[in-house]
N, C-alpha and C positions, 0 to 999 in steps of 0.2 A: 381431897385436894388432888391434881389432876397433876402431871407433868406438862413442865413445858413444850416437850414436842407436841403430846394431846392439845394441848391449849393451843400452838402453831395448827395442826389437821382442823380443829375447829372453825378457827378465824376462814381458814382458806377453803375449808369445806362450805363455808356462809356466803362467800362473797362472792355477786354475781355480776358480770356486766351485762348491762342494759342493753348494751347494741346503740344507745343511741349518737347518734352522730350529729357534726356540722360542716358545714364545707367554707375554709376560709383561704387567705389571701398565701402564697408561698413564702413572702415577707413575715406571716404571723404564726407560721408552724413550725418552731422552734419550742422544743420539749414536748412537743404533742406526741400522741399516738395514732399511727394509720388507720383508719377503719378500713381500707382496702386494699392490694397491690395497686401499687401506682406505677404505671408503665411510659417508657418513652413513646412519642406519637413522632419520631422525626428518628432516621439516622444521623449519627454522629460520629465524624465529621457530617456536614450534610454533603460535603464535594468533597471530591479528593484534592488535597493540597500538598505544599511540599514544607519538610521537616527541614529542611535549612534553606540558608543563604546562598543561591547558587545561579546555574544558569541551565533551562529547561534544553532538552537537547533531544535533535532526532537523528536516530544514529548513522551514520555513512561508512566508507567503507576506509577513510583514515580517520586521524585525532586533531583536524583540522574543522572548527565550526564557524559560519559566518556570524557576528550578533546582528541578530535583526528586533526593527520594535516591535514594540507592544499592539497589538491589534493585528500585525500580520500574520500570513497562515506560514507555521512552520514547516519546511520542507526537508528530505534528506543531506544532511549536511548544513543544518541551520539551529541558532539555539533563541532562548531570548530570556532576558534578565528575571530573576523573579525572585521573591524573599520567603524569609519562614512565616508559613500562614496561607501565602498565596493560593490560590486556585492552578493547578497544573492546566497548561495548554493543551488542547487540541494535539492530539498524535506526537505527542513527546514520549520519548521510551525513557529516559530519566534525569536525574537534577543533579550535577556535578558540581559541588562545593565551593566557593568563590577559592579559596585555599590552593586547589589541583588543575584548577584554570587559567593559566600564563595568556593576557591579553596583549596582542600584539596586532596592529595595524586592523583593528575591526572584524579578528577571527578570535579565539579564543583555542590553546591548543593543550590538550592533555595527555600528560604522559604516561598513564597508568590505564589497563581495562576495566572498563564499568558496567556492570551487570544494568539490565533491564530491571526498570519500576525501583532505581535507586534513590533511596530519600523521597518515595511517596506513603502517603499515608493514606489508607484508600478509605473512599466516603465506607460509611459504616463500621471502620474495621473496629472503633473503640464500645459504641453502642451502637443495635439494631431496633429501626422503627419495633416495638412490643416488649421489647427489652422488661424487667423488671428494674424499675430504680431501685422501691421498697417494697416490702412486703407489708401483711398487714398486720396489725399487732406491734409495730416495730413503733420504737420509741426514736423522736427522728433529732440525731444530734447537729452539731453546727457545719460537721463535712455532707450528711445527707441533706440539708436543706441546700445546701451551694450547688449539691448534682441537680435537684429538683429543677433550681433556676439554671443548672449548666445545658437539661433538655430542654429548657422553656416551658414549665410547667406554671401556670398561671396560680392555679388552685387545687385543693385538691380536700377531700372529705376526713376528718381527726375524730377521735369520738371525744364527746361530750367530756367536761371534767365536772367529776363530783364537785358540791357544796360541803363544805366538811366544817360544821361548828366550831367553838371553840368558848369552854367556860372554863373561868379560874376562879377557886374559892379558898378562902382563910379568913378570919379576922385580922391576923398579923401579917396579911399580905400586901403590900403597898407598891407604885410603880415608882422606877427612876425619876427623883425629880418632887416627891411628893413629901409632905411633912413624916418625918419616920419617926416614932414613939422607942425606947427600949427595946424591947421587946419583936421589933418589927425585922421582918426580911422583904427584899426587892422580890418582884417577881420576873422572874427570868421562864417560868413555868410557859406565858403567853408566847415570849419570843421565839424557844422553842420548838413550840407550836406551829405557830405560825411560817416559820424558815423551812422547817419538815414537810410539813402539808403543803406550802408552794412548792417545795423540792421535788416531792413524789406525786406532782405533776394534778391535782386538785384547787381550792380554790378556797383560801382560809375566811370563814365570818367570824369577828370576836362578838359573842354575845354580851362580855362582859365579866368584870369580877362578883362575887357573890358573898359575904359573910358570912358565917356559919349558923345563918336560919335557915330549919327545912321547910317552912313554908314559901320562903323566899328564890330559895334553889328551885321547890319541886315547879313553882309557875313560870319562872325563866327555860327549868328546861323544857317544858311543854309547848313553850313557846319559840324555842331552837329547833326542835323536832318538826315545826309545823314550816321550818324554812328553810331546812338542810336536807341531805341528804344521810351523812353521818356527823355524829356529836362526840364530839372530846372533852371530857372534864379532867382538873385537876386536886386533888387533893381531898379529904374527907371519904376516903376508902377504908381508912384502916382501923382501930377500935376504941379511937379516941372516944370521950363527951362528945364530944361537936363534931363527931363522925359521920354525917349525914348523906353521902351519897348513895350506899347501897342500900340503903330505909327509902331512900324515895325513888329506887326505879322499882320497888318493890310495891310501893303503894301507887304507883301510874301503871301496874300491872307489866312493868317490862319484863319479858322473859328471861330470867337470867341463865345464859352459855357456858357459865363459870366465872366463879367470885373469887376464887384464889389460885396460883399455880404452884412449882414448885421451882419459879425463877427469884435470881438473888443477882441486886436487890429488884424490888418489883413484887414481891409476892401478894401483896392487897388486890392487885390491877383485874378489875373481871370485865366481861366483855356479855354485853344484853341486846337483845331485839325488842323494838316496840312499835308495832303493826310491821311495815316495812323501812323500819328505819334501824341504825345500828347504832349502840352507842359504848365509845370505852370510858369505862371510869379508871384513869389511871393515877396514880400517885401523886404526893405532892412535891416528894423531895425530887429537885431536878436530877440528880444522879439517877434514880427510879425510873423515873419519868421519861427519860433519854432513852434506858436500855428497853423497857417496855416499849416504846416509839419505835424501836429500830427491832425488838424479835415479834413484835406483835402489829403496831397499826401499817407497819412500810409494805409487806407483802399483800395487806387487805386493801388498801388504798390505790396498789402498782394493778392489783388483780379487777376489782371496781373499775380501772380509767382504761381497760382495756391491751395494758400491754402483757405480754406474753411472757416476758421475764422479771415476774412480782414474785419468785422464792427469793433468800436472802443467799447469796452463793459464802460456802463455808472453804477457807481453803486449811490445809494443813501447817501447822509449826512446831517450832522444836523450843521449849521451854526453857530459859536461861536460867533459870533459882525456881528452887523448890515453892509449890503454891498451895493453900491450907483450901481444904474444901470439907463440906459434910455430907454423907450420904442422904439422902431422902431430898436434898437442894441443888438445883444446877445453880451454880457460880458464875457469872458474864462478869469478868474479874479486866479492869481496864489496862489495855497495853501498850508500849511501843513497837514498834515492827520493824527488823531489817533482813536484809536480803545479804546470804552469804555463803558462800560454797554451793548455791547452787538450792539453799534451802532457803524458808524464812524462819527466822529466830524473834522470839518473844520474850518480854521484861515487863513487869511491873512497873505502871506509871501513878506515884505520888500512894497517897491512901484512898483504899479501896472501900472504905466506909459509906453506908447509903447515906449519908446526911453530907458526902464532901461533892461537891460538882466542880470543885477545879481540876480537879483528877481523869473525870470527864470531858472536859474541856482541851486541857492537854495531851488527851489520847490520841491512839490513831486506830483503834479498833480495841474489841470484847474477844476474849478466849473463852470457850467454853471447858466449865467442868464437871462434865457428867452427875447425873444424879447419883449413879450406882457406885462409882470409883472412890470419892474421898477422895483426901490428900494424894497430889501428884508429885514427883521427884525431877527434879531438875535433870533434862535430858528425853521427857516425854515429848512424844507426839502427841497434840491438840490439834482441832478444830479453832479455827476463829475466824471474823469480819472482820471487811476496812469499813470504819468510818467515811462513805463517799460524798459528803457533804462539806 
């Protein structure tokens, strides 16, 4: 059995981007990734204009200006009306404030000195034609897409997003809505699924639920494989009877990466290649399923779609109550998080049992506890994630 960080080096040691790309509309690349620097073709401003409400002036030798209109040529000793936004005239040395300009019989008279190129904003000063907007690899959020169209950027080239399957299997698994026996739970395992792999920026296909036949699993996923790119299963990992998923990537000859780690909860979850395709088999209980999601497919998925920051960023906290761990297990123990003195402080949210998902649900991130360590005492420093979804 491997450790979870081995098991993280593997995942990311496997997964490769394609390079391939598409070029789509700047309205439709929101959450996408760059495939390229994408650069201004225009200075911005494109003209110089004036940053207030004032009146364009060319300087003389008192604080007496004539106003003259619009369209005539400014001379020394003459101003002309102009707003924030406007285009500055023709040989105007600066823009004097409606505020500090006393109008009086068709002159305008100020009584304070004003420095040259006051209240201009000169073409280019903000962006230069070549400018970098974004870079590439850069995952492009709702302020960088508004720059895009703030240079007029029409289009521009995203890479490709994975097809990433999606199989869920039980007997006793049933959806919202469906007739439910005793014995039955909902499947929340798909939705999951499915909210994550949109998240991290891919492109979810349900294949379907599956009962606990391997003959039934092993031609469904043969048949996921022949349309995905990567495949997600749920449940029949661990060493139930009707344990059937790591017997059939065995018998389709998938390479398996590793079939167990030393993550808690999660430990069933192994991760297989089959020709060029990738597949997790991950757990059935959603608590499992979640944390395995978030230390294992989020990075391979971020890594495959091209962006540049697919590690999982760990920040540090300070443990509020002591928390039980076992040597040879890292522990992803679910938390709440606040901010205080300048640190973050961490608490146990609800029960941290792999069979409870409401605990998960109401979290706000995973602490990690070391394989090596065991029990930690209230007042440590940890590692831990936010939940960014």
């Amino acid at each position: 059995m491997i450790t979870t960080k081995e098991a993280v080096d593997i995942i990311i040691n496997s997964a490769k981007c394609e390079g391939i790309y598409e070029e789509v509309y700047v309205s439709d690349c929101l959450g996408r990734v760059s495939y390229e620097n994408v650069v201004s073709k225009v200075d911005i401003p494109t003209f110089t204009r004036s940053s207030m409400d004032g009146y364009a002036v060319r300087f003389s030798s008192d604080n007496r200006y004539k106003i003259i209109n619009e369209g005539e040529k400014l001379k020394p000793g003459s101003c002309i009306r102009v707003n924030t936004g406007f285009e500055i005239p023709a040989f105007a040395d600066a823009v004097v404030e409606v505020e500090k300009a006393a109008v009086k019989n068709g002159y305008i008279e100020i009584e304070e000195s004003i420095n040259k190129q006051r209240n201009f904003t000169k073409k280019g000063s903000e962006l230069k034609e070549g400018d970098i907007l974004i870079g590439a690899h850069k995952r492009i959020d709702i302020r960088t897409r508004a720059l895009l169209a703030y240079a007029g950027v029409v289009s521009l080239k995203v890479y490709k997003k994975p097809v990433v399957g999606i199989i869920t299997t039980g007997d006793e698994v049933v959806f919202p809505g469906c007739l439910a026996q005793k014995n039955s739970v909902f499947n929340s395992n798909y939705f999951i699924l499915e909210g994550l792999v949109r998240k991290w920026g891919a492109i979810p296909v349900y294949f379907g639920h599956i009962p606990d036949r391997k003959e039934v699993l092993k031609k469904r996923l043969l048949y996921a494989l022949s349309r995905c790119d990567v495949l997600l299963t749920t449940g029949g990992v661990s060493k139930g009877t009707k344990d059937y998923a790591k017997d059939v990537l065995k018998e389709v000859n998938a390479k398996m990466l590793f079939d167990k780690s030393t993550i808690k909860p999660g430990k069933p979850a192994a991760f297989a290649v089959y020709e060029d395709k990738f597949i997790f088999s991950l757990p059935g209980w959603p608590a499992a399923l979640y944390t395995t999601a978030y230390l294992y497919l989020k990075p391979f998925l971020l890594k495959i779609s091209g962006d540049e920051n697919y590690k999982n960023t760990f920040f540090e906290g300070i443990i509020d109550e002591d928390m039980h761990s076992q040597k040879g297990k890292d522990y992803f123990n679910r938390i709440k998080i606040d901010y205080k003195n300048g640190e973050f402080h961490l608490r146990l949210v609800g029960s941290q049992k792999t069979d409870n998902y409401f605990s998960i649900a109401k979290a706000e991130g995973l602490v990690w506890l070391d394989t090596e360590k065991g029990d930690e005492i209230k007042g440590s420093k940890l590692p831990f994630i936010f939940f960014d979804d």
